[in-house]
Kinemage of the C-alpha trace (Angstrom):
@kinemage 1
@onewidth
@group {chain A} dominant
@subgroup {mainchain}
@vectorlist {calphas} color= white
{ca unk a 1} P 87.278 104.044 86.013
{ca unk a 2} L 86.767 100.666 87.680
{ca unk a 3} L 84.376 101.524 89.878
{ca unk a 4} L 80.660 102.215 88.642
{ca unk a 5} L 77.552 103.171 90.507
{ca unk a 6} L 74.421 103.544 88.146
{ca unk a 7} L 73.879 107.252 90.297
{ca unk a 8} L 77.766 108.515 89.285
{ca unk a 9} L 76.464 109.635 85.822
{ca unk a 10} L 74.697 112.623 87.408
{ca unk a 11} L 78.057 113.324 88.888
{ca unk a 12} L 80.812 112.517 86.902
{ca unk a 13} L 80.440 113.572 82.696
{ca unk a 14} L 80.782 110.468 80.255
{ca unk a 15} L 83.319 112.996 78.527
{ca unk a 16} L 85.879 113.443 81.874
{ca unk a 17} L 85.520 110.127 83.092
{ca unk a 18} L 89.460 109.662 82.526
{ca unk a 19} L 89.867 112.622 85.454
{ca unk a 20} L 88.155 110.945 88.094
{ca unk a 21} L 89.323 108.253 90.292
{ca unk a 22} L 86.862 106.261 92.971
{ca unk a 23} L 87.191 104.193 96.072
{ca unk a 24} L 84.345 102.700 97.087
{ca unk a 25} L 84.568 102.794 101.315
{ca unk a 26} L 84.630 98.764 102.744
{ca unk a 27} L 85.395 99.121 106.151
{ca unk a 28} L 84.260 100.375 109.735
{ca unk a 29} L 82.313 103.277 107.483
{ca unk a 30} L 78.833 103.820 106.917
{ca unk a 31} L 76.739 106.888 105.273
{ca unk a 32} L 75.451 109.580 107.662
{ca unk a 33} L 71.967 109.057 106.641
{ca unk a 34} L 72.192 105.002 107.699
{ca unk a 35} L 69.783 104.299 104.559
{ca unk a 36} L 70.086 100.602 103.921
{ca unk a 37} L 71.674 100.126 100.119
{ca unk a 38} L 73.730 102.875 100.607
{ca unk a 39} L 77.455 103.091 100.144
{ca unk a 40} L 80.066 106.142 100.747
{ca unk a 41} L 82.986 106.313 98.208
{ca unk a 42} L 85.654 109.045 98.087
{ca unk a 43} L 86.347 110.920 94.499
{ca unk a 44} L 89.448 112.229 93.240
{ca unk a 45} L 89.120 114.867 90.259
{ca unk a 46} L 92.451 115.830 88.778
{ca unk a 47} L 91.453 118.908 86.505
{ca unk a 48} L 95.053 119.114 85.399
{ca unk a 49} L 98.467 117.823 86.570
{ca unk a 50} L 98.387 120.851 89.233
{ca unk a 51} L 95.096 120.760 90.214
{ca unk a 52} L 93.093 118.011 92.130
{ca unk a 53} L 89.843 117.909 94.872
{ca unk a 54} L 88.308 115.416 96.738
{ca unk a 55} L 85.003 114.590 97.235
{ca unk a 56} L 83.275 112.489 99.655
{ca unk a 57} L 79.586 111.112 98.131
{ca unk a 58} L 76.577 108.806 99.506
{ca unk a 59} L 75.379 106.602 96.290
{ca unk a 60} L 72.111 105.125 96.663
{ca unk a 61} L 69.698 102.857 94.047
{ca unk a 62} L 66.821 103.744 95.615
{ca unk a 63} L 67.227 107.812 96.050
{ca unk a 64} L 66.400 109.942 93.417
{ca unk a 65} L 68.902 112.181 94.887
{ca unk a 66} L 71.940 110.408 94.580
{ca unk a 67} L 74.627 111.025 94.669
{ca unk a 68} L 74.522 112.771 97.312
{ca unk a 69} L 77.964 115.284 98.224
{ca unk a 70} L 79.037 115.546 101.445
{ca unk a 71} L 82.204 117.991 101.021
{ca unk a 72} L 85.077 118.240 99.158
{ca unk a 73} L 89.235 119.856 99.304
{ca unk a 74} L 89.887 123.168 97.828
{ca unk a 75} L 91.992 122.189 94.982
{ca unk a 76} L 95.762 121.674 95.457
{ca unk a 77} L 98.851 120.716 93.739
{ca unk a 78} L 99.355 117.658 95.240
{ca unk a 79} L 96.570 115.220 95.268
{ca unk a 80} L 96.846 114.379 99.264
{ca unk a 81} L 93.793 113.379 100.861
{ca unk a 82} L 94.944 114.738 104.136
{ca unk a 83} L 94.249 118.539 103.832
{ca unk a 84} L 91.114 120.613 104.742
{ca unk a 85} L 87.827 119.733 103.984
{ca unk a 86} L 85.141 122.651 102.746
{ca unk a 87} L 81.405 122.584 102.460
{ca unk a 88} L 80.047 121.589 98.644
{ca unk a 89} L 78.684 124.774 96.635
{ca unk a 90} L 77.624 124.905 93.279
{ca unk a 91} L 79.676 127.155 91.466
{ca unk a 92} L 81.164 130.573 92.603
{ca unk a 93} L 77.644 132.144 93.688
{ca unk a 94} L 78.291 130.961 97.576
{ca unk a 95} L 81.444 130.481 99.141
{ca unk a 96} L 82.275 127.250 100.858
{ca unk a 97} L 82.409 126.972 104.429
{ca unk a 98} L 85.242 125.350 106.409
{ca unk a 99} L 84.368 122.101 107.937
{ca unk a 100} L 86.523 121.583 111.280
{ca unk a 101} L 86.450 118.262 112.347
{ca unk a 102} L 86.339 116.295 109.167
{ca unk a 103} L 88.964 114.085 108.160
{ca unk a 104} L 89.882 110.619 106.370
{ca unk a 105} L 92.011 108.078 107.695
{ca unk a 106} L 93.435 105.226 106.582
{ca unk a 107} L 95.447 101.830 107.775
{ca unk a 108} L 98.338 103.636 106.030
{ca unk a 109} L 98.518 106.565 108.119
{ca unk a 110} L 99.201 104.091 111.168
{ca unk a 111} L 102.875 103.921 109.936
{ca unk a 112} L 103.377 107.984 109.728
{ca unk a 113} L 104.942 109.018 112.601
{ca unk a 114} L 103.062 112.358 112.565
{ca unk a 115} L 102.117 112.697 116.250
{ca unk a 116} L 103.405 111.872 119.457
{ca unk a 117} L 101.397 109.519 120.460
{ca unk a 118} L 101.975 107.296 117.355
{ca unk a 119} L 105.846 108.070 118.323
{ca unk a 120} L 105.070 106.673 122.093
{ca unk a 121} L 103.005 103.845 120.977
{ca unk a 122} L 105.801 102.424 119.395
{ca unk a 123} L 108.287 102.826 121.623
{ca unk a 124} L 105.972 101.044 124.419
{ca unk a 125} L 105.604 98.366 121.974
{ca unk a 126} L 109.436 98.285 121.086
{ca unk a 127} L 110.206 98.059 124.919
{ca unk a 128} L 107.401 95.822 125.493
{ca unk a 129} L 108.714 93.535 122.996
{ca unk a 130} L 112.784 93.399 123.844
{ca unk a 131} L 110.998 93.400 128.036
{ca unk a 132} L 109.652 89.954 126.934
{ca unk a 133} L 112.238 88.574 125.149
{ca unk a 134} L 114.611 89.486 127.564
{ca unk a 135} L 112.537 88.106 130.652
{ca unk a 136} L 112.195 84.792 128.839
């Protein structure tokens, strides 16, 4: 694990440290509770080779609380951050809740061509392009 927070050893076990990967966020991103020190990294725990979640925590110094979790996946086969994102429970006692509207991007999904506006945006810049070079 390159990435250490002194808060991450309530989280992660010194034991399963090899199962967890960490990016720290760095840009355009801030925690939802805007405390000052704070920093919001997403987790990936791969239980197995078939069997991964994501988690998205708040570390803090200063909070006695940290880290603090804000969701996570349902586990999967794949470990894709682009799936559904459920409420955090501990253990089986309450089920998770869906959470509609939460998501992680990247700069790398620019280049999917997913949706049809990324598909239209191109071409306009394609056109928009040869249109120039042509008219010149």
């Amino acid at each position: 694990m390159m990435f250490y927070h002194q808060t991450m050893d309530r989280f992660i076990p010194w034991e399963d440290r090899s199962k967890y990967r960490v990016w720290s966020c760095s840009v355009l991103c801030s925690p939802p509770s805007g405390t000052p020190g704070s920093s919001v990294a997403l987790v990936l725990y791969s239980q197995n080779p078939k069997r991964h979640v994501w988690y998205v925590v708040e570390l803090n110094d200063e909070d006695a609380n940290s880290p603090v979790v804000y969701g996570r996946t349902k586990f999967r086969k794949n470990p894709h951050y682009d799936v559904p994102w459920v409420t955090h429970t501990p253990g089986d006692a309450v089920k998770p809740k869906n959470m509609d509207g939460v998501f992680i991007t990247i700069s790398w999904s620019l280049f999917k061509m997913d949706t049809p506006e990324k598909w239209t945006t191109a071409a306009c810049l394609l056109l928009g392009t040869v249109a120039s070079a042509w008219a010149c």
